[in-house]
N, C-alpha and C positions, 0 to 999 in steps of 0.2 A: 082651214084657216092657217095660216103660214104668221107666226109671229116672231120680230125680234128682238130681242134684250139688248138694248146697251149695259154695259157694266164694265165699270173703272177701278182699278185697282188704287187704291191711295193707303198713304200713311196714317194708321192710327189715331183715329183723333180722343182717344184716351191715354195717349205715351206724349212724352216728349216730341218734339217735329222742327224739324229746322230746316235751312235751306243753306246749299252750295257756297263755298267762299269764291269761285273762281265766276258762276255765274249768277247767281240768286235766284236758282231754281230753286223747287221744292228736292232735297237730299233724299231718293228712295231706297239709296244701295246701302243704308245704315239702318233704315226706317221699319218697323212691326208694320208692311203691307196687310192690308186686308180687304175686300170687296166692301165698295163704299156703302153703307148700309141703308142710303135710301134704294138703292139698285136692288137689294134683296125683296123690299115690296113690289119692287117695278115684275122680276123673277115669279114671286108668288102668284103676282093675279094672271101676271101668262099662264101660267101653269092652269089656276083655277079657269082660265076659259078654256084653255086646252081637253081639261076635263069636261067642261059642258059642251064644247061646239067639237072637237075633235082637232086634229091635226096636227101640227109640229114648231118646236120653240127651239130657236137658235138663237145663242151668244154670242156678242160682236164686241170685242174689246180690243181697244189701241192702248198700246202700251210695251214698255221692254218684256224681254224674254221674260223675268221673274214673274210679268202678271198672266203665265201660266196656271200659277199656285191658284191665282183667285180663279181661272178659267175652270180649272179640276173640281173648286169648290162651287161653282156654281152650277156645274153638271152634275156634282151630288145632291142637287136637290131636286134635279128630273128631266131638265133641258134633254133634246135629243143631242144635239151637235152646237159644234164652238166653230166661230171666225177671229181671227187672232191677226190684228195689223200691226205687225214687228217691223222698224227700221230704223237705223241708227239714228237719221235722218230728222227725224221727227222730235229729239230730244229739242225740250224748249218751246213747241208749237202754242200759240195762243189758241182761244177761244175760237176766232174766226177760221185759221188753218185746222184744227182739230173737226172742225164741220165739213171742212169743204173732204176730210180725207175719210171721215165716215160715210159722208153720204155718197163720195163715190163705192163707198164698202156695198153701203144700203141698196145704192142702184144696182147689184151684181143677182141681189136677194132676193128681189121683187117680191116683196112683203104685203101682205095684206096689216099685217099693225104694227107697229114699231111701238114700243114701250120704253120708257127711260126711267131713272128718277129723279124728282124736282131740281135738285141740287146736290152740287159732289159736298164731301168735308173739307176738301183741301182748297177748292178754288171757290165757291158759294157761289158761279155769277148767277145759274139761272136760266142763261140764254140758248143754251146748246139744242134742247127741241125744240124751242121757236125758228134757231140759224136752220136746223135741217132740212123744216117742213118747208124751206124759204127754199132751202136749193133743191126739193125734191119736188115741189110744186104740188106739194099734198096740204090737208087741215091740219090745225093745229091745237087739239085738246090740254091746256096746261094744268098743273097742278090741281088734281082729282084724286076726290077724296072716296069718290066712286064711281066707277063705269060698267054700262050695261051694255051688251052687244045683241042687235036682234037683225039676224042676218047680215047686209053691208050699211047696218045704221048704227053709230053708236051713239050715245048718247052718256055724256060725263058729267057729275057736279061738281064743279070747280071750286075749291074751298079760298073761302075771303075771309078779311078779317070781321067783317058782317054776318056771316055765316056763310052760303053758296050760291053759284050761280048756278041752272041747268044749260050746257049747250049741246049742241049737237053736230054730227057731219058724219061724210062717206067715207067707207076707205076705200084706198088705205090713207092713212094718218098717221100721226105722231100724238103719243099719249106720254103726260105725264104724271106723276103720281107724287104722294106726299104720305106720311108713317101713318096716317089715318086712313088707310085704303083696307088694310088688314093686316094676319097676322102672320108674315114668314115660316114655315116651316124649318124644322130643322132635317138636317140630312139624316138618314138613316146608313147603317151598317153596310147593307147592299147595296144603296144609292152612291154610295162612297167607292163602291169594291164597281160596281157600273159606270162610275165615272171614270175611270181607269180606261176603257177600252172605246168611249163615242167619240165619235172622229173630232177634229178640230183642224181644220186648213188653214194654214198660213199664209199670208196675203204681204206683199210688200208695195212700196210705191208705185213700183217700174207694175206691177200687176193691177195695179187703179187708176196706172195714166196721168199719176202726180209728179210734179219738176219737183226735185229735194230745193230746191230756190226757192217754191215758194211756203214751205213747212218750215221748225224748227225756230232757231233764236233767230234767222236770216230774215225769214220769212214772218217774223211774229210784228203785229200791229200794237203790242205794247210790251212794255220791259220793266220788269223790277230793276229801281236805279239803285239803290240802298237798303240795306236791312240792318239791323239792331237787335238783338235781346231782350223781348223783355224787362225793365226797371223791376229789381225787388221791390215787395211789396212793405208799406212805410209804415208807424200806427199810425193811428185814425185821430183826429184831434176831441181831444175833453171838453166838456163846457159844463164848466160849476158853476152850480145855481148859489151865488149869493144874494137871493130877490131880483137879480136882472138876467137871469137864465135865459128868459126867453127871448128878452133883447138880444142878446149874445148867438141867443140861436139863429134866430132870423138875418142878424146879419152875417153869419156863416153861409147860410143858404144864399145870403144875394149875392156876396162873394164867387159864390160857384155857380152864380147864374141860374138859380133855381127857381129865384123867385123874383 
């Protein structure tokens, strides 16, 4: 079984995080990069089938040169090999352009499972394994909280806010996973010193058959028009009980539309 990892390198979402003054991008060339931490469970359960069914786990990440670092770091945790989609080009790509330039990655792979996770820190949409499976014309397994594979069946329970769903389908497909799948491992000594030397090809547009017209801020179907700072945070308003306390309260709360 031939499995692929997506994995995204993003800003820190326990540091400070800001965006570009010239375009209102997300600022990475400032930002504590890290591999987005739901991708590290998406990582883990490949692996964990890789151990019970056999075969090989490759990493696919678009991004600048810098999300090399997270590439190195996600072959220290066992992956065989890295795909790495570098171009200038790409800077700014929305949600729709960033699928259409993976799955021409995907289509080069011929994957039996593709793996992701639920959602990035930086951008939350959500949609990006649903966009794939659309243009690869594979199922669409989302947010699972656990998947079993029994030969080309899989079978996922898809976590709700009710509890789960059970679905199922063939591969290959797109799976997606959420922090309740399991537990990451952490890299080891020699995983780290092995990550060092497994291949990683780099892939640019002109090699996926992409027009840089249609990627990037050019090619993007939406735009941050404006950004702001955060407003300091203000104190919180009192309410002394002189026997009409609770009056006072309740009309704070309809104020803020609470009640």
């Amino acid at each position: 079984m031939k499995i692929v990892v997506l994995v995204k390198q993003v800003p820190d979402s326990g540091a400070e995080r800001s965006l570009r003054a010239d375009d209102n991008t997300v600022d990475r060339a400032t930002a504590n990069n890290v591999i987005n931490e739901m991708d590290e469970y998406a990582i883990e359960e490949a692996l964990r089938l890789k151990e019970a069914h056999g075969g090989e786990v490759v990493i696919l990440t678009m991004g600048p040169d810098k999300a090399t670092d997270s590439i190195r770091k996600a072959l220290s945790m066992g992956p065989d090999a890295a795909v790495h989609v570098v171009d200038d080009a790409l800077h700014g790509s929305c949600a729709i352009a960033t699928s259409k330039v993976l799955a021409a990655a995907l289509a080069q792979q011929n994957a039996d499972l593709i793996i992701a996770g639920a959602e990035s820190t930086d951008g939350r949409v959500q949609v990006l394994p649903h966009m794939l499976a659309e243009r690869l014309g594979i199922a669409a397994l989302t947010g699972a909280r656990k998947l079993t594979v029994d030969g080309s069946t899989l079978t996922v329970e898809r976590q709700t806010d009710e509890g789960y769903e059970v679905v199922t389908a063939s591969t290959p497909a797109v799976v997606s996973v959420w922090d309740t799948i399991n537990d990451p491992r952490y890299p080891s000594f020699k995983g780290i010193m092995a990550a060092k030397k497994k291949p990683v090809q780099t892939l640019s547009l002109a090699d996926l058959g992409v027009a840089a017209s249609e990627v990037g801020l050019d090619g993007a179907t939406s735009a941050v028009l404006e950004h702001g700072k955060r407003p300091p945070r203000t104190g919180g308003n009192t309410v002394e009980d002189s026997g009409d306390g609770g009056v006072k309260l309740v009309e704070f709360l309809a104020t803020e539309k609470f009640v």
